[in-house]
N, C-alpha and C positions, 0 to 999 in steps of 0.2 A: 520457505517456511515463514509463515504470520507472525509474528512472538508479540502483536501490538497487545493481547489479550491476556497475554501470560502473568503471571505472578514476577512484580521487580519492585523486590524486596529490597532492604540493605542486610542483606545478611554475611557475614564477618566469621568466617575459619581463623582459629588462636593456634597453635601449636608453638610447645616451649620445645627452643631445642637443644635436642639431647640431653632432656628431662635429669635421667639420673644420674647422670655423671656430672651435670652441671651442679645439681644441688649437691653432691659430694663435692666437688669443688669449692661450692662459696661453705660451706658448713668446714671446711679444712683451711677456709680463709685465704684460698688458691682462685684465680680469675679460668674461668671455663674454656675462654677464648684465648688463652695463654698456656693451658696447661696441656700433656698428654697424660689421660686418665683414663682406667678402665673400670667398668663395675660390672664384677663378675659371680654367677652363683655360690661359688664357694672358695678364696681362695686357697685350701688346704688341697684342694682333686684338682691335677692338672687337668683332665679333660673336662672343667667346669667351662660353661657356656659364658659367651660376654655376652649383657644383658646393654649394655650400651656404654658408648664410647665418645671423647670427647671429639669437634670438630679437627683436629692436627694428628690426634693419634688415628682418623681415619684416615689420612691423608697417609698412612703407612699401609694400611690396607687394613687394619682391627678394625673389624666394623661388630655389630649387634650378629651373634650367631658363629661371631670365630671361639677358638677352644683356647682356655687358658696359655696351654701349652705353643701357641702361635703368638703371643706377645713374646717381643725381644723384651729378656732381660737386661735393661740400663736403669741408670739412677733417672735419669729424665723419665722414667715414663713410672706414674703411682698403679697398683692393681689396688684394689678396696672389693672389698663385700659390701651387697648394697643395704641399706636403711630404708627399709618401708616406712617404718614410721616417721621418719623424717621428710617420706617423698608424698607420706599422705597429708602430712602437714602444711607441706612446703602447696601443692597442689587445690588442698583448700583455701587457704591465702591467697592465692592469684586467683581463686575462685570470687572471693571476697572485693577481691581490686576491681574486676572486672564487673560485677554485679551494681560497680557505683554507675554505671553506664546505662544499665539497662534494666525492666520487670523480671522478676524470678519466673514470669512464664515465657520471656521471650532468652532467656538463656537454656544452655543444656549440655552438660558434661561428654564426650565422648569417649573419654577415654581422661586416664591420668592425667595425661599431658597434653588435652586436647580439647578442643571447645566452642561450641558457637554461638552467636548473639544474633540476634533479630533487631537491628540497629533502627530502624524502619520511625518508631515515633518517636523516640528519643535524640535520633541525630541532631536536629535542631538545635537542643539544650546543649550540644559542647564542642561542636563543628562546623563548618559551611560543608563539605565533600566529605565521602566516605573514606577515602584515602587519610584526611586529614585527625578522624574520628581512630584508624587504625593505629596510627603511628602514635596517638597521642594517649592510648590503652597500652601502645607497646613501651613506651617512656616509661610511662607510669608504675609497668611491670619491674622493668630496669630498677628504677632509682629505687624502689622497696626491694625487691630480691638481690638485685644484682644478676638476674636470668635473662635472658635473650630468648623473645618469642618472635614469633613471624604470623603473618597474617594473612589470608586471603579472601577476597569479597568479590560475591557475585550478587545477580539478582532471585538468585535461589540456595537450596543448601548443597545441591548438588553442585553449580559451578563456582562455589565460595570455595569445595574440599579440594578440585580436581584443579583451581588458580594456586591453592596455599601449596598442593603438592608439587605442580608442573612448574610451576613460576613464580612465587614467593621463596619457598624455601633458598633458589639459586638467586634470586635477587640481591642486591648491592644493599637496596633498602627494606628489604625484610617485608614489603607489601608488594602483593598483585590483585589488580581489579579483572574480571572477565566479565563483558557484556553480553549480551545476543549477540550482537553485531562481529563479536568475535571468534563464537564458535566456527564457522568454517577457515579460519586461519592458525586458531587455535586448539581446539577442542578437535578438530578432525586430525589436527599432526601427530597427535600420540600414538606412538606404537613401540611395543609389540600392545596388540591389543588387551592382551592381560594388564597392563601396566594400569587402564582405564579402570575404575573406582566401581567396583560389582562386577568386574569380567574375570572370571578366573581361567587358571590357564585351559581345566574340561570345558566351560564355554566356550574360549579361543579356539581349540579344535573343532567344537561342532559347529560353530560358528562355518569355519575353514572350509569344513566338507559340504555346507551350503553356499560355497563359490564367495563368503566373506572373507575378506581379510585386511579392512582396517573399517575406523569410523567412521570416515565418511559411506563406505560403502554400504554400514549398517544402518547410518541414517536413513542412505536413500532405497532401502532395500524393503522389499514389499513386508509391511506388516504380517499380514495372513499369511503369510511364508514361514515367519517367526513364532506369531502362535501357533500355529500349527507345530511346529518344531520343540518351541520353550512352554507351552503355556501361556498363561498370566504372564509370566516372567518375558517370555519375548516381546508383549506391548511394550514393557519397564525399559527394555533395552534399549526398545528402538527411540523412546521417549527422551531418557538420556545419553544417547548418539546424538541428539536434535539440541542436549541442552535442557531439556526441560525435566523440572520436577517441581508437584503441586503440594507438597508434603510441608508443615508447620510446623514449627520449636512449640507453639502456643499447645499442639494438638496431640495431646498423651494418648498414646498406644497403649493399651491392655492387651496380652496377649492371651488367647481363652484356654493357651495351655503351654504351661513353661516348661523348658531342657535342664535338666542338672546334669551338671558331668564335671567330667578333670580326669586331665593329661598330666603326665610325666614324663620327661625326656630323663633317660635312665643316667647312671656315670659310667657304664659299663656295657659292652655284651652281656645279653644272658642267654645260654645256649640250655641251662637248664629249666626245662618245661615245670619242673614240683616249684623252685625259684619263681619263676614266672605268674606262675598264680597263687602264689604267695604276695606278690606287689598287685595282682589284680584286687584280691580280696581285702588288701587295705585301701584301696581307691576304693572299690565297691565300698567297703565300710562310713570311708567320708562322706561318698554322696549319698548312700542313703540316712545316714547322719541329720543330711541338711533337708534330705525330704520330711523328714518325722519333724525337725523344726517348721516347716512353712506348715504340715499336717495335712501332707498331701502324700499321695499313691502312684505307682509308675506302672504303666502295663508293655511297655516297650522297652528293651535294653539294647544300646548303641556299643560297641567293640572296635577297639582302634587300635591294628597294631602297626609298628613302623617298626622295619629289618636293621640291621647296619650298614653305615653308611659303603662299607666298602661292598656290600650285596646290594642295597636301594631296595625299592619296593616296600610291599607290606599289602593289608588289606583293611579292610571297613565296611564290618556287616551289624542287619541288626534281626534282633526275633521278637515278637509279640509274643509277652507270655500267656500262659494257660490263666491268670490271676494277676489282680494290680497288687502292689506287696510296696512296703519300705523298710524292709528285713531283708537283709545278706542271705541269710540262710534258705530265703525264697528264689532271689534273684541271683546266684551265685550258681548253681547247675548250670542256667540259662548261657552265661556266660562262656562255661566251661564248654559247652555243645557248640558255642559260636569257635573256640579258640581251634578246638579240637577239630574240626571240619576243615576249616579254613586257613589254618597253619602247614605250611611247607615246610617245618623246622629251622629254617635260618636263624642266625644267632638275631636278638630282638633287641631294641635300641630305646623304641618309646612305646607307650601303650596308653587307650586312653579312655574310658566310659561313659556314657551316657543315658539318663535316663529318664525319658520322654514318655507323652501322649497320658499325662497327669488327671487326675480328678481328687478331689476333696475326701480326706480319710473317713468319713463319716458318711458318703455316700456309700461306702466298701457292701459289695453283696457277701453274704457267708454264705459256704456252700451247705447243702443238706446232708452231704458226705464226709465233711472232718469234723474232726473234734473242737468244738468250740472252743472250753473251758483251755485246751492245749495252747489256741490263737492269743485268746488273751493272755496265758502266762508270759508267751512269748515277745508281744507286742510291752506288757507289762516292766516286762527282762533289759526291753531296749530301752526302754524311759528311764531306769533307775539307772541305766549305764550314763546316757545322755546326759542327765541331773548331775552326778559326779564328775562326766567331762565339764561341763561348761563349769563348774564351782571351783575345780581343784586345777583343769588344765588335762586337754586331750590324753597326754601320756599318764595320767593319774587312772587311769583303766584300760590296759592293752590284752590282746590274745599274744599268748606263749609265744606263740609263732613269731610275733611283732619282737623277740631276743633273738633274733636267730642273725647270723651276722650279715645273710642276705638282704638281711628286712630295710625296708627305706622309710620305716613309719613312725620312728621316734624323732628321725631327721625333720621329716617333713612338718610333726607339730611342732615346730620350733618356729617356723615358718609365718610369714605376713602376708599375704598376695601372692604367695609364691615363693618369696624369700625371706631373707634373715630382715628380722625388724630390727 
């Protein structure tokens, strides 16, 4: 492979780690790298999920995804609920550190606790190597938070994320460079191949059943083989198998039609189905909440259901409705046809909706066959509800149903991101 021609960038992967427990640490005035700390959904439900875990208390095996109920109770080890507001705070400030570095368009948030920079013209100004440039963002993070970030730099964004993941994070000094020159020693050693950054484990498989079964052999594997098989999507892969990606921090994406959804991973079995789409239809209610804020319409509804873990499984379907709608009462049937089909009865764990293939509220066709005047009261009905959520606070106008002791919808507006602020 040629890469003289390629895009070699300075581009710089940030990951703070173990984001939220770290900041609950220094916020409790406790060193993150001293302490065993966990931060968990809720500590009053034992089977609350830990959201993350300090670096020693994983060293016990608590990691992100075990259940309350799996921490050893001892005095050395703190459980906390976590503080959004504190980790949105905390997250903007290293946002701020690092922006002394570089243009607001060569930065770009990935995530809470995650981040890249396009070091490229700016190096200059406060380094000789890029190495040099990493460590001295990482300092800098340090001596103001007192957090521990790690970094990794390629000559793209793709082998900046997949150096910070495979080889910074385990590093002694918290930095990894990946070059061209290192993809075939590096970049092809990853495996299982799901581990690799866009390969999920359905990929892995059909990968599999096309005689692939690691990266190098995807690199060297006939393109036309993969389009044919992925699509678009199989150029992509085979592109970064090779290391390469042409993709810019500088270069904003507009996407010509956006996803709304949200999941919950439940505190319970729920074996009962009336239960059941009782938590559907206050999800449904959130998201389409958030489409009537952006003033936009949904003609496709996405369904996610996930079983217990001691059954697994579950499924994910979705249906094009008869109408684009941002009314429960429109898209709520829909919903109920996908459950009802596609349900096996197993007891159900998580659940999660989606709702795609958007256009603009004001584009909306009316049909010649309903009642107009009806549409608008209706549309009308959701506005005034909306206006008193957002002024007094979500719970400040709930359906009945949302008192019922099954309901998860007074908990959830309590809520940050997902969690307790």
């Amino acid at each position: 492979m040629d890469y003289e021609y390629l895009p070699n960038r300075v581009i710089i992967c940030i990951d703070m780690k173990a984001f939220f427990a770290s900041v609950s640490c220094v916020i409790r005035r406790l060193d993150p790298l001293k302490t065993k700390l966990a931060v968990v959904g809720d500590t009053k439900r034992s089977g609350s999920v830990v959201l993350a875990a300090t670096p020693l208390l994983k060293k016990e095996g608590i990691k992100t995804g075990s259940r309350l109920f799996d921490i050893p109770r001892r005095k050395d080890i703190h459980v906390v609920n976590p503080s959004m507001e504190r980790y949105v705070k905390a997250s903007n400030y290293v946002s701020s550190l690092v922006l002394q570095y570089v243009a607001p368009e060569d930065f770009h948030a990935y995530s809470i606790d995650e981040l890249f920079i396009d070091a490229t013209a700016s190096l200059h100004l406060f380094a000789r190597t890029p190495e040099e440039l990493a460590h001295k963002i990482i300092n800098e993070i340090y001596r103001n938070t007192r957090l521990t970030a790690t970094a990794g730099i390629g000559p793209n964004l793709l082998l900046a994320k997949v150096s910070l993941d495979h080889e910074a994070k385990n590093s002694p000094t918290g930095v990894a460079y990946w070059r061209y020159e290192d993809i075939p020693f590096k970049l092809w050693s990853i495996h299982p191949m799901k581990d690799f950054w866009g390969i999920s484990s359905a990929t892995e498989r059909r990968l599999n059943r096309l005689g692939v079964h690691s990266i190098k052999e995807l690199a060297l594997s006939s393109k036309e083989m993969l389009q044919k098989e992925f699509g678009i999507l199989g150029e992509e892969l085979h592109q970064h198998a090779n290391g390469i990606d042409f993709s810019r921090i500088s270069n904003v994406y507009i996407p010509s039609s956006r996803s709304f959804g949200k999941s919950q991973i439940l505190f319970q079995d729920y074996t009962n189905r009336k239960e059941v789409e009782l938590l559907l239809l206050e999800l449904l209610d959130d998201v389409c909440f958030r489409l009537r804020m952006h003033q936009v319409l949904a003609q496709t509804i996405h369904l996610s259901i996930g079983y217990s873990k001691q059954t697994g499984g579950g499924f994910s379907r979705q249906k094009k409705m008869g109408r684009a709608s941002n009314l429960s009462q429109d898209i709520f049937p829909y919903c109920l046809t996908i459950l009802h089909t596609f349900d096996s009865g197993m007891p159900i764990r998580s659940i999660g909706i989606s709702l795609s293939n958007t256009l603009i509220q004001e584009e909306e066709q009316m049909s010649l066959f309903e009642d107009i005047d009806q549409r608008e009261r209706a549309y009308a009905l959701a506005k005034t509800i909306d206006e008193i959520r957002m002024r007094y606070g979500k719970n400040s106008v709930l359906r009945a149903s949302s008192h019922l002791e099954h309901s998860t919808a007074r908990y959830r507006n309590g809520l940050l991101g997902g969690h307790k602020a």
